[in-house]
TORFIRO-441298 format. One line per field, with one value per atom (N, C-alpha, C): chain; x, y, z; atom name; residue in three letters. Coordinates in nm, 4 decimals. Example, Ala and Ser with C-alpha at 12.3 -4.5 7.8 and 13.67 -1.06 7.14 Angstrom:
% TORFIRO-441298
mol c(A|A|A|A|A|A)
u c(1.3190|1.2300|1.3200|1.2850|1.3670|1.2900)
v c(-0.5690|-0.4500|-0.3300|-0.2250|-0.1060|0.0030)
w c(0.7800|0.7800|0.7800|0.7080|0.7140|0.7870)
atom c(N|CA|C|N|CA|C)
type c(ala|ala|ala|ser|ser|ser)
This chain:
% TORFIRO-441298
mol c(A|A|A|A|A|A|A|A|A|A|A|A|A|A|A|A|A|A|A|A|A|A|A|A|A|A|A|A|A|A|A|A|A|A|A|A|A|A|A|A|A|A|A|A|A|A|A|A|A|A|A|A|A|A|A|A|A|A|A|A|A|A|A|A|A|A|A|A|A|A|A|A|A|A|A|A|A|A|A|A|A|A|A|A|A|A|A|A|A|A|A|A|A|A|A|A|A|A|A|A|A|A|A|A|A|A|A|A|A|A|A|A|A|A|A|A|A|A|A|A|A|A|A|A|A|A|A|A|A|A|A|A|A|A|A|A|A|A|A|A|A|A|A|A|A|A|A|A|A|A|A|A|A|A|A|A|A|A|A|A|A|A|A|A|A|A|A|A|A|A|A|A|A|A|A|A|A|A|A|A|A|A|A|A|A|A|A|A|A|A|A|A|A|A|A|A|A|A|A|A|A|A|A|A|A|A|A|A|A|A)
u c(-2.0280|-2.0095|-1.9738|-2.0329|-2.0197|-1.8496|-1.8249|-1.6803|-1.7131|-1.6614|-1.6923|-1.6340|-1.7096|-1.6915|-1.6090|-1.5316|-1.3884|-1.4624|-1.3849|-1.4306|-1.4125|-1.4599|-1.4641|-1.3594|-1.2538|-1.1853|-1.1982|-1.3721|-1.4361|-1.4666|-1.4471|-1.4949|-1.3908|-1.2398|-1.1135|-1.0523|-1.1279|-1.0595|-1.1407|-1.3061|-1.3153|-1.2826|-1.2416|-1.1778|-1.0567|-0.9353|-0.8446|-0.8228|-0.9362|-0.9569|-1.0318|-1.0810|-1.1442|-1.0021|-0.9232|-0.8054|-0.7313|-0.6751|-0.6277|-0.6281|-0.8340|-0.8810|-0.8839|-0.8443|-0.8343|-0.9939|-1.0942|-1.2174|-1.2578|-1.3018|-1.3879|-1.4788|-1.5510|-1.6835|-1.6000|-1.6662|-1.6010|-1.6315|-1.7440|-1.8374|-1.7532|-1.7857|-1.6686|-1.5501|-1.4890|-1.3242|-1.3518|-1.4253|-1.3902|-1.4649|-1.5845|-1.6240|-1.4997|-1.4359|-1.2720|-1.2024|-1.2101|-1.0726|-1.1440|-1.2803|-1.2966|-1.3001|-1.3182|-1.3611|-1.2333|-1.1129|-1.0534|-0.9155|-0.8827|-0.7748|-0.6425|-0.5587|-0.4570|-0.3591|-0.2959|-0.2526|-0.2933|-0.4131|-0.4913|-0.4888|-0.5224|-0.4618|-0.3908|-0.2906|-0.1300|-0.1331|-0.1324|-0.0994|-0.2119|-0.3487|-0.3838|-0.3684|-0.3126|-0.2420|-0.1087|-0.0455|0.0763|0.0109|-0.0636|-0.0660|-0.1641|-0.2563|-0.3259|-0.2537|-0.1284|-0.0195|0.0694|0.0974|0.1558|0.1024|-0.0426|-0.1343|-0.1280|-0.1827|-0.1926|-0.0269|0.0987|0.1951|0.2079|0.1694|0.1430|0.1101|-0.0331|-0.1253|-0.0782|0.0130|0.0244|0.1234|0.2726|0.3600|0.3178|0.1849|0.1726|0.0963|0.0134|0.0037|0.0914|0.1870|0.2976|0.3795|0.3743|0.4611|0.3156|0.2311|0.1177|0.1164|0.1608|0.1057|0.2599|0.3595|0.4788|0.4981|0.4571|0.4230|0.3660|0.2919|0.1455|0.1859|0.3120|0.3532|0.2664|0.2101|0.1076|0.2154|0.3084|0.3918|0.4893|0.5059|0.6257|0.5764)
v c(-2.8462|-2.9859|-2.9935|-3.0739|-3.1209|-3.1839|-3.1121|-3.2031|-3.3118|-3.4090|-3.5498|-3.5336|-3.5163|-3.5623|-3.6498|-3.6112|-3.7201|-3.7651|-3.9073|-4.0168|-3.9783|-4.0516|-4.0339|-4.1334|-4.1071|-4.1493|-4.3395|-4.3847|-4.4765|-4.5066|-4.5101|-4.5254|-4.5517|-4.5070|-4.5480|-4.6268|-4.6603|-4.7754|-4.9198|-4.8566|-4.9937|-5.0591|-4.9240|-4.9857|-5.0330|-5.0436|-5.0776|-5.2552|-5.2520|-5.4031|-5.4723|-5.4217|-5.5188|-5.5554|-5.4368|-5.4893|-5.5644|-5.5844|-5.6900|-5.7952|-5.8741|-5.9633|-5.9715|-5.8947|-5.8944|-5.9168|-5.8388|-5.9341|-5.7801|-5.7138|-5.6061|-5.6014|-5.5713|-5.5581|-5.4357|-5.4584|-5.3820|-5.1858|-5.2179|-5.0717|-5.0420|-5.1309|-5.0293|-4.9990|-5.0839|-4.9928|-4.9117|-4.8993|-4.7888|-4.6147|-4.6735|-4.5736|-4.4925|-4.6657|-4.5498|-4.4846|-4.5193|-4.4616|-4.3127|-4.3079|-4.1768|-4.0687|-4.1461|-4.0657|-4.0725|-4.1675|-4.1683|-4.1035|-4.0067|-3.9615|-4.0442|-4.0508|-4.1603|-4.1350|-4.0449|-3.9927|-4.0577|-4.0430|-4.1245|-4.2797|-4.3122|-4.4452|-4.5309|-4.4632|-4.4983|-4.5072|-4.3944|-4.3858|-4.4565|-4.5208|-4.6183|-4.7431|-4.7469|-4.9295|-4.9475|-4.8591|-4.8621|-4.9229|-4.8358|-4.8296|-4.9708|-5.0232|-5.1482|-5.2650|-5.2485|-5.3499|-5.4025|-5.2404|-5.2428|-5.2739|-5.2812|-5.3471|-5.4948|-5.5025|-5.6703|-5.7638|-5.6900|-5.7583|-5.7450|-5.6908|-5.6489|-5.7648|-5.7734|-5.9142|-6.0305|-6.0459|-6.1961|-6.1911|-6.1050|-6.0951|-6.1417|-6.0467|-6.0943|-6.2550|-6.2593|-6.4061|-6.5317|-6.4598|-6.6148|-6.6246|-6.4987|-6.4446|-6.5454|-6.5509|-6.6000|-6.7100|-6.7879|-6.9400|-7.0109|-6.9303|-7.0017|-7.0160|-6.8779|-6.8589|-6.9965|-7.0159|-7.1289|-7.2643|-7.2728|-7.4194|-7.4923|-7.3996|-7.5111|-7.5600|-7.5072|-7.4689|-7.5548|-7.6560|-7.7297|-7.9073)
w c(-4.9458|-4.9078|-4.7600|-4.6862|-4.5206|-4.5203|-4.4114|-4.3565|-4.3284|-4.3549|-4.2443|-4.0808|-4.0086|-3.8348|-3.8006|-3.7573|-3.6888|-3.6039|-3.5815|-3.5297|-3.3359|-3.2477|-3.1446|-3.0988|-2.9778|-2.9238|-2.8984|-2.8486|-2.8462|-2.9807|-3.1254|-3.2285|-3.2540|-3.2787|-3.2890|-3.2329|-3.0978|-2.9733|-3.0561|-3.1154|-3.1482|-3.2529|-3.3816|-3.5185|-3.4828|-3.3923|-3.3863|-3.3170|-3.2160|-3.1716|-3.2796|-3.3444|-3.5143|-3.5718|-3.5812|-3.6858|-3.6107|-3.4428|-3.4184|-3.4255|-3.4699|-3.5178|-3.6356|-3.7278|-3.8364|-3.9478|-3.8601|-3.9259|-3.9503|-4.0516|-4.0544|-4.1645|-4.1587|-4.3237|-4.3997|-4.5113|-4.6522|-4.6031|-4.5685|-4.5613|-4.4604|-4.3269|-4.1803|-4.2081|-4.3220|-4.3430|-4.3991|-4.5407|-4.5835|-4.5054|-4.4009|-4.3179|-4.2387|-4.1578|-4.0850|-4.1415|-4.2797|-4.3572|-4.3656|-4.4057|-4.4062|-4.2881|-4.2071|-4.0640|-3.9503|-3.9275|-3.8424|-3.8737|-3.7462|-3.7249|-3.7655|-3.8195|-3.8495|-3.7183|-3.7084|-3.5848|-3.4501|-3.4546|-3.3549|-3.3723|-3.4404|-3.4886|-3.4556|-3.4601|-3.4737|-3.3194|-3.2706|-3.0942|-3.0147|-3.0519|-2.9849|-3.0118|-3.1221|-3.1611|-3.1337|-3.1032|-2.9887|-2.8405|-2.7867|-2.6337|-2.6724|-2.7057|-2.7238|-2.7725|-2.8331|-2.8517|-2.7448|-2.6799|-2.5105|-2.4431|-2.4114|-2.3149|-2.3495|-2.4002|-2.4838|-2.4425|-2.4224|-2.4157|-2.2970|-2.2005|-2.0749|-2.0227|-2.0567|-2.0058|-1.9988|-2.1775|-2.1305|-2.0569|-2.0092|-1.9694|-1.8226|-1.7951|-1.6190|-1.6309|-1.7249|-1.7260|-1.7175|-1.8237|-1.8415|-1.6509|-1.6189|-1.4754|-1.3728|-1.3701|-1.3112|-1.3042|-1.4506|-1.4630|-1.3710|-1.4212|-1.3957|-1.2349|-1.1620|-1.0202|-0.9510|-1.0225|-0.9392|-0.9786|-1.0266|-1.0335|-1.1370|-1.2214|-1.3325|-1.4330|-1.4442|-1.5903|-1.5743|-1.4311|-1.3874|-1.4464)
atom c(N|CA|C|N|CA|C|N|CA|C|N|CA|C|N|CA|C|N|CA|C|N|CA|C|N|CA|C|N|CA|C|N|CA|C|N|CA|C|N|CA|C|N|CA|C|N|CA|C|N|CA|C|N|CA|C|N|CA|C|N|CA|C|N|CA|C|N|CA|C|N|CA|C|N|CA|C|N|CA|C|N|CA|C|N|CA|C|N|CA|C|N|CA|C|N|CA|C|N|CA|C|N|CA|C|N|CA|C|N|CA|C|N|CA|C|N|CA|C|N|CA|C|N|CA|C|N|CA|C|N|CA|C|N|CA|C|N|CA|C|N|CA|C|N|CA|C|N|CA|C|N|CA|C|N|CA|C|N|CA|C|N|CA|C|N|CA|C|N|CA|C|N|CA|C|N|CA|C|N|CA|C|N|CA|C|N|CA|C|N|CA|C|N|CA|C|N|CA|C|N|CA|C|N|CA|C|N|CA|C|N|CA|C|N|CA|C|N|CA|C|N|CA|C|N|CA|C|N|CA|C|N|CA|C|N|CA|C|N|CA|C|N|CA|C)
type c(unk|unk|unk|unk|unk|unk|unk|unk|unk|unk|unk|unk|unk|unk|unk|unk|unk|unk|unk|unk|unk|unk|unk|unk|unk|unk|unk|unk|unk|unk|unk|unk|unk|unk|unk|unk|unk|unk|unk|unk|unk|unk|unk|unk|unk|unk|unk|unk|unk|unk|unk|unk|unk|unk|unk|unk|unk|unk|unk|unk|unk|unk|unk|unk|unk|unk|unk|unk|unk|unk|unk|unk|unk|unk|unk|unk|unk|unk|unk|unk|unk|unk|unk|unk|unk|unk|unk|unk|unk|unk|unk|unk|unk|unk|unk|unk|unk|unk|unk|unk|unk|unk|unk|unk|unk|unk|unk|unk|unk|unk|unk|unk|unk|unk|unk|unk|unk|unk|unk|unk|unk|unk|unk|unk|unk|unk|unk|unk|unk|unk|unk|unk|unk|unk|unk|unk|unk|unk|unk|unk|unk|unk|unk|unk|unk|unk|unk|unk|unk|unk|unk|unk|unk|unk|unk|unk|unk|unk|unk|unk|unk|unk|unk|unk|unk|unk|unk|unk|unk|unk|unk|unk|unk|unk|unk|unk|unk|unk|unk|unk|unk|unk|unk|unk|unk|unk|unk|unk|unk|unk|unk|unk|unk|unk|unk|unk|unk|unk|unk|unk|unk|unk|unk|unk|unk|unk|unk|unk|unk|unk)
């Protein structure tokens, strides 16, 4: 029987921005579940949670800057 091929770094970056939208087909989950590193997982939905709070942080810091927010 074939190992299944772990997923690629870019294949895990994109199952994880699906689950932030929360939208995925039946078949692509159960494809990640078979194929993705959990480990991996985990430590790019950290750093993509940290980015994401990043953004709006410099955003909300942006809007308030430019006097829109007054």
């Amino acid at each position: 029987m074939n190992e299944p091929r772990s997923a690629s770094l870019l294949q895990t970056l994109r199952a994880v921005a699906w689950s932030f939208f929360g939208v995925r087909r039946r078949a692509d989950h159960e494809e990640d579940v078979r194929r993705l590193n959990p480990a991996l997982v985990i430590g790019v939905g950290i750093a993509a949670a940290l980015v994401f709070v990043l953004v709006l942080l410099l955003l909300v810091r942006w809007v308030v800057a430019s006097g829109v927010a007054t």
